[in-house]
N, CA, C and O atoms as a Tinker XYZ file with bonds, in Angstrom:
   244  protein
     1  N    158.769000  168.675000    5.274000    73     2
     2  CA   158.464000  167.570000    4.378000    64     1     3
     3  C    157.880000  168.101000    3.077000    63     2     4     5
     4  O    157.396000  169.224000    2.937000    81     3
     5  N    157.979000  167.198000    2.181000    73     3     6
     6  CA   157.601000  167.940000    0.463000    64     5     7
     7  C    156.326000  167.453000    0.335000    63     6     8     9
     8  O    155.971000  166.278000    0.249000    81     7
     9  N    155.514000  168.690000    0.329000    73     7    10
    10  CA   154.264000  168.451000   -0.059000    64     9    11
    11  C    153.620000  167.937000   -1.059000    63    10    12    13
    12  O    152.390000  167.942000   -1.027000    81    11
    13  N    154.238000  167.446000   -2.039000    73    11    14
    14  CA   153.759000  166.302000   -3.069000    64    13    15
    15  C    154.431000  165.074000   -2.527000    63    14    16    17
    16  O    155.662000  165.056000   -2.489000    81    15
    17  N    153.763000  164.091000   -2.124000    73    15    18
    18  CA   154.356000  163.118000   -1.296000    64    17    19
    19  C    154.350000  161.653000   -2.788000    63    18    20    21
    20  O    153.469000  161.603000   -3.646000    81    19
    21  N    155.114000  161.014000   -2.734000    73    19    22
    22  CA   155.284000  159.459000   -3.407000    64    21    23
    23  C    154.152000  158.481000   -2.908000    63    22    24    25
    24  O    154.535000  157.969000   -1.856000    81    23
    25  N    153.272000  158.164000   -3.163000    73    23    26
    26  CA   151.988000  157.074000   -2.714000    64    25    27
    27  C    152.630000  155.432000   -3.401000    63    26    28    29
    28  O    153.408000  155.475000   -4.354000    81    27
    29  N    152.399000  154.690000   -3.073000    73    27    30
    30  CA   152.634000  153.337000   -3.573000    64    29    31
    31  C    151.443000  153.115000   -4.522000    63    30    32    33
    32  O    150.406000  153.702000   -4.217000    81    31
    33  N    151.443000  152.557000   -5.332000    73    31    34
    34  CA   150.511000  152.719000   -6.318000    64    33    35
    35  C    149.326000  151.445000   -5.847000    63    34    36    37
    36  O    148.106000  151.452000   -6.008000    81    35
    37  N    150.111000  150.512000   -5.289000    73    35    38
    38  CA   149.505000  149.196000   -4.966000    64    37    39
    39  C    148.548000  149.638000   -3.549000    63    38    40    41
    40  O    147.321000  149.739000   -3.505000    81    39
    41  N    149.443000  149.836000   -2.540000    73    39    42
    42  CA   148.680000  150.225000   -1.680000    64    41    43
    43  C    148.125000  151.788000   -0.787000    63    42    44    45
    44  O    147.397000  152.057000    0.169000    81    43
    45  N    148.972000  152.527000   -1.775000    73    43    46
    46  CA   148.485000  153.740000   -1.294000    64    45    47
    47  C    149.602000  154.363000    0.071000    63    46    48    49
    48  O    149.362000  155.468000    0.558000    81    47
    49  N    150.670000  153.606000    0.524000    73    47    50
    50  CA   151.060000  154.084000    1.944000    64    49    51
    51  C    152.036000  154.749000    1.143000    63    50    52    53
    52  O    152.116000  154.636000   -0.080000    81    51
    53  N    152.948000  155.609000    2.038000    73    51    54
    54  CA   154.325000  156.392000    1.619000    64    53    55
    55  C    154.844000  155.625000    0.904000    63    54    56    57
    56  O    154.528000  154.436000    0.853000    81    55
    57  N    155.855000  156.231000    0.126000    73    55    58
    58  CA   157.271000  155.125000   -0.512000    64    57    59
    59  C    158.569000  155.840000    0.144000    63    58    60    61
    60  O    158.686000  157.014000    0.497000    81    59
    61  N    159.219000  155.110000    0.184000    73    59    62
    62  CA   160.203000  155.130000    0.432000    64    61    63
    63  C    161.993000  155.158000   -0.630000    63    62    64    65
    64  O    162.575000  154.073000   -0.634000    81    63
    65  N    162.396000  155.835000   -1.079000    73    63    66
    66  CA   163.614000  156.252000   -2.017000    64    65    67
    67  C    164.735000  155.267000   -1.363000    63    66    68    69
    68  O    164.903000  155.062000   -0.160000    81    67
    69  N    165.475000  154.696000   -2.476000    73    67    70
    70  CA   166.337000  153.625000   -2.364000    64    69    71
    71  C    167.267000  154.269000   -3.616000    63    70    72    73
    72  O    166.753000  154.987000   -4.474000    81    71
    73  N    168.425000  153.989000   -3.613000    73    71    74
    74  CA   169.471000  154.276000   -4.753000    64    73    75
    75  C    170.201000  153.020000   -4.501000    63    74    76    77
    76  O    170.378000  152.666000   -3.335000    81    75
    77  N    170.711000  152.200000   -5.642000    73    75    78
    78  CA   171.672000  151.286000   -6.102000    64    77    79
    79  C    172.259000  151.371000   -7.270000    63    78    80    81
    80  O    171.936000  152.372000   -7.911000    81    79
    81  N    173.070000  150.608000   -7.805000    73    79    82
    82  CA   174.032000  150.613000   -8.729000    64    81    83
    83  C    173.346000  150.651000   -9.721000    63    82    84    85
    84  O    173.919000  151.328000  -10.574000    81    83
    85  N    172.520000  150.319000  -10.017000    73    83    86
    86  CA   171.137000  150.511000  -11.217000    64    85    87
    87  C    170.198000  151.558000  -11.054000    63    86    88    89
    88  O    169.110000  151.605000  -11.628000    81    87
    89  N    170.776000  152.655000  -10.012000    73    87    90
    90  CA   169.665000  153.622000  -10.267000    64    89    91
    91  C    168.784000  153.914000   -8.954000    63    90    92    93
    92  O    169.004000  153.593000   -7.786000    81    91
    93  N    167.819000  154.556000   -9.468000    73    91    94
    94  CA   167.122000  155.248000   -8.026000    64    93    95
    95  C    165.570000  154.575000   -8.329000    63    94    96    97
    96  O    164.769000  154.835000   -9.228000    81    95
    97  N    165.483000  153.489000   -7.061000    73    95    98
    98  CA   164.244000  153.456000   -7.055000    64    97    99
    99  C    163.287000  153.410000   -5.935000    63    98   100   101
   100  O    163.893000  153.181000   -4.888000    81    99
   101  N    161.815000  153.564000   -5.739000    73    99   102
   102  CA   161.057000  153.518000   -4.498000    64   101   103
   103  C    161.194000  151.906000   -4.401000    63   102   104   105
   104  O    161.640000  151.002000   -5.108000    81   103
   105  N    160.323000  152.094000   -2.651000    73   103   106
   106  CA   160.219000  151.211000   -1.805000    64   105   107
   107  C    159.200000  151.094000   -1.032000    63   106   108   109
   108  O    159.613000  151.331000    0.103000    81   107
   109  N    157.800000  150.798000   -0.998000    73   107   110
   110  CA   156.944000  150.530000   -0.049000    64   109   111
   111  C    157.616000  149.320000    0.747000    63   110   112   113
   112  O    158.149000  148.269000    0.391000    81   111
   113  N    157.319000  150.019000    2.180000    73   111   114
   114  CA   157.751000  149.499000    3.524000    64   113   115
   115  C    155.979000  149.068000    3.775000    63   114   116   117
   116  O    155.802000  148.754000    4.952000    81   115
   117  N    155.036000  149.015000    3.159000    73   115   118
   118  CA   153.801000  148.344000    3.627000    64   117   119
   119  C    153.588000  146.606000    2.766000    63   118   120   121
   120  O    153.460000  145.417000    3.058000    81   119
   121  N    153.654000  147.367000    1.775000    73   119   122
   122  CA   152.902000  146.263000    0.896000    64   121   123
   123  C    154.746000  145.258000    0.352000    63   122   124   125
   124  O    154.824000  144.056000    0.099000    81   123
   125  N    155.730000  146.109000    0.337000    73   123   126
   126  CA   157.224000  145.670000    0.223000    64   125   127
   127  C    157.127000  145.262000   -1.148000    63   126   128   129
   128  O    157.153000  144.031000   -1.182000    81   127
   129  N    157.021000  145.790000   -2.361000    73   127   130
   130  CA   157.367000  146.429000   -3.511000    64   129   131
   131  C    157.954000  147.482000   -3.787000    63   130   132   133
   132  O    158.152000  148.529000   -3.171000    81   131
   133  N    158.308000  146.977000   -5.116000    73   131   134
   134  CA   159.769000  147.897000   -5.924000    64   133   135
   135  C    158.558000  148.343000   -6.792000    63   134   136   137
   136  O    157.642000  147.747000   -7.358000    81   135
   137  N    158.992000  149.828000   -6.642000    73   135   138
   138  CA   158.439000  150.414000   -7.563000    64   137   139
   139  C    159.376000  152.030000   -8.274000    63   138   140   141
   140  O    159.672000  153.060000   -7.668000    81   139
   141  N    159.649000  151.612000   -9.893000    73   139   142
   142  CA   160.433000  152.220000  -10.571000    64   141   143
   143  C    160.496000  153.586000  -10.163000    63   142   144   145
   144  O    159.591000  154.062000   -9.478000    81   143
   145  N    161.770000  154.455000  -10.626000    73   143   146
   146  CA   161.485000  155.783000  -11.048000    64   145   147
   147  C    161.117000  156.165000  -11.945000    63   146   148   149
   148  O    161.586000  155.614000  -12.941000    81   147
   149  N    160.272000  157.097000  -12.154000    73   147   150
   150  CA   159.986000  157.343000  -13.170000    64   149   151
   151  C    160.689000  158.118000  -13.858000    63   150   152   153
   152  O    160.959000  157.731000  -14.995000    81   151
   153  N    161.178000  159.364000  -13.438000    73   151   154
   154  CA   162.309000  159.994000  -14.121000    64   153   155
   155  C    163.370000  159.729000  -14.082000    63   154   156   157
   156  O    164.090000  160.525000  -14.685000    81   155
   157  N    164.109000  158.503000  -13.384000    73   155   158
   158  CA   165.341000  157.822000  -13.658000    64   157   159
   159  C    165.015000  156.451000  -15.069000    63   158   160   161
   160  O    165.908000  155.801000  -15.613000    81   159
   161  N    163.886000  156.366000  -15.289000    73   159   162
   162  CA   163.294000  155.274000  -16.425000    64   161   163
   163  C    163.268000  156.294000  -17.796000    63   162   164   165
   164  O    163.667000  155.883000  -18.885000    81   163
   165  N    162.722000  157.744000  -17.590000    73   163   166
   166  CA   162.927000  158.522000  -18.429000    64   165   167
   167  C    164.230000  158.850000  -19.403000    63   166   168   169
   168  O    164.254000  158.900000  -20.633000    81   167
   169  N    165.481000  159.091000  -18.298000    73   167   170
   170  CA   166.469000  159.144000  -18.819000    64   169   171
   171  C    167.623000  158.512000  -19.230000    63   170   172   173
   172  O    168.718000  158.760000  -19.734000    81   171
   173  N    166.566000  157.076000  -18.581000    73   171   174
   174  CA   167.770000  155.976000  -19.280000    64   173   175
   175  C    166.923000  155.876000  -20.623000    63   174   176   177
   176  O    167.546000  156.440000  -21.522000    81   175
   177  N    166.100000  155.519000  -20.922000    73   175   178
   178  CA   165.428000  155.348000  -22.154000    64   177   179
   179  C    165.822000  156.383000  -22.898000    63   178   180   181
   180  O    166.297000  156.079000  -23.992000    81   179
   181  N    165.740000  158.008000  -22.511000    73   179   182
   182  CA   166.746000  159.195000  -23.470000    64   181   183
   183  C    167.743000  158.357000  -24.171000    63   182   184   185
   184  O    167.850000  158.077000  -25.365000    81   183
   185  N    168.647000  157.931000  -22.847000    73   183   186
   186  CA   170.535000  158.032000  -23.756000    64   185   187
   187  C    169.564000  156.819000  -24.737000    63   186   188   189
   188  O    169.297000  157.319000  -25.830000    81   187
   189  N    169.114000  155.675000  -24.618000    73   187   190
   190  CA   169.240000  154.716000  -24.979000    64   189   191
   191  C    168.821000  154.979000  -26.742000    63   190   192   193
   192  O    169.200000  154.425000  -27.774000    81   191
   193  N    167.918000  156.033000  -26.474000    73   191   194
   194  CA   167.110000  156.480000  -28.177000    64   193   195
   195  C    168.659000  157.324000  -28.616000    63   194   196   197
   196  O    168.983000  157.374000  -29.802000    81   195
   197  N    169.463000  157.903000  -27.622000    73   195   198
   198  CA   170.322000  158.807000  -28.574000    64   197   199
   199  C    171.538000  157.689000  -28.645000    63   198   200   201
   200  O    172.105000  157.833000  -29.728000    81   199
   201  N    171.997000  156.878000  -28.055000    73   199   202
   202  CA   172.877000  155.816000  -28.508000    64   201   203
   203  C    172.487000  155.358000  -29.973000    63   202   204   205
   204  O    173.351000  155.203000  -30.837000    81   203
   205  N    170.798000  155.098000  -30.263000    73   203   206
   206  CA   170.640000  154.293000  -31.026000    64   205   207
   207  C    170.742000  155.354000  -32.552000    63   206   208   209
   208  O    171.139000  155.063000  -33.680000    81   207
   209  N    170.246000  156.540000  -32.042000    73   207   210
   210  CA   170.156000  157.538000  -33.212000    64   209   211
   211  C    171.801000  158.130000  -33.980000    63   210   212   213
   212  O    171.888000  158.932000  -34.910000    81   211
   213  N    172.910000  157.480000  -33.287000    73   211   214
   214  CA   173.795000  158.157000  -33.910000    64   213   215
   215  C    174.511000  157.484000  -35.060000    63   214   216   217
   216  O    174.671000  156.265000  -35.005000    81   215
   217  N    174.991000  158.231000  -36.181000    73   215   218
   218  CA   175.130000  157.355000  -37.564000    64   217   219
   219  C    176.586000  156.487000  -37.216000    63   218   220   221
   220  O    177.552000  156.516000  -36.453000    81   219
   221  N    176.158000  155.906000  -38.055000    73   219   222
   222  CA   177.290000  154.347000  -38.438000    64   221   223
   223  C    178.324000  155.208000  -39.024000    63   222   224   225
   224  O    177.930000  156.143000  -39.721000    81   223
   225  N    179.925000  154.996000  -38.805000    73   223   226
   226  CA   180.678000  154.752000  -39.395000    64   225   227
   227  C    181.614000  153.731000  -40.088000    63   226   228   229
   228  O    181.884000  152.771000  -39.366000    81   227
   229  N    182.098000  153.719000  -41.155000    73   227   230
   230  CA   182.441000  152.559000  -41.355000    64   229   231
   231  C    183.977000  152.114000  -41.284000    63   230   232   233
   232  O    184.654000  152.941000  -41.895000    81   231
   233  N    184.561000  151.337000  -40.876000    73   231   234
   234  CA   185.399000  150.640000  -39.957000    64   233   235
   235  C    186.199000  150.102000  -41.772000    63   234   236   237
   236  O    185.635000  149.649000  -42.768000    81   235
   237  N    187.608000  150.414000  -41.526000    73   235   238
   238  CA   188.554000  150.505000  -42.201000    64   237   239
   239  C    188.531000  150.752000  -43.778000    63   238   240   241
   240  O    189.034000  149.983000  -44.597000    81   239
   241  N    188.099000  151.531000  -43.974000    73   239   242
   242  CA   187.484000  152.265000  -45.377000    64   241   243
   243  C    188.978000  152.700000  -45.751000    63   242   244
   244  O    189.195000  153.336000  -46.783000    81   243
């Protein structure tokens, strides 16, 4: 087992890893909250700054 373990933030018990079509997120099986990834929140927010950072071209010049 990996010795840095996932805590639920709410209640402190294990979490539990879930993946769906939106991504990877925990699961307390105590308190039964969703709780984000954090480095899957990281790298959607990346593309989302480099989608936004790329220049305009202009359309039938």
């Amino acid at each position: 087992m990996n010795s840095r373990s996932n805590t639920c933030p709410f209640c402190g018990s294990p979490l539990l890893r879930h993946v769906r079509h939106q991504g990877v997120y925990w699961f307390c099986s105590s308190c039964y909250q969703e709780v984000p990834s954090l480095t899957s929140m990281v790298m959607l927010r990346r593309d989302k700054v480099g989608q936004q950072s790329r220049p305009l071209t202009a359309v039938g010049s």
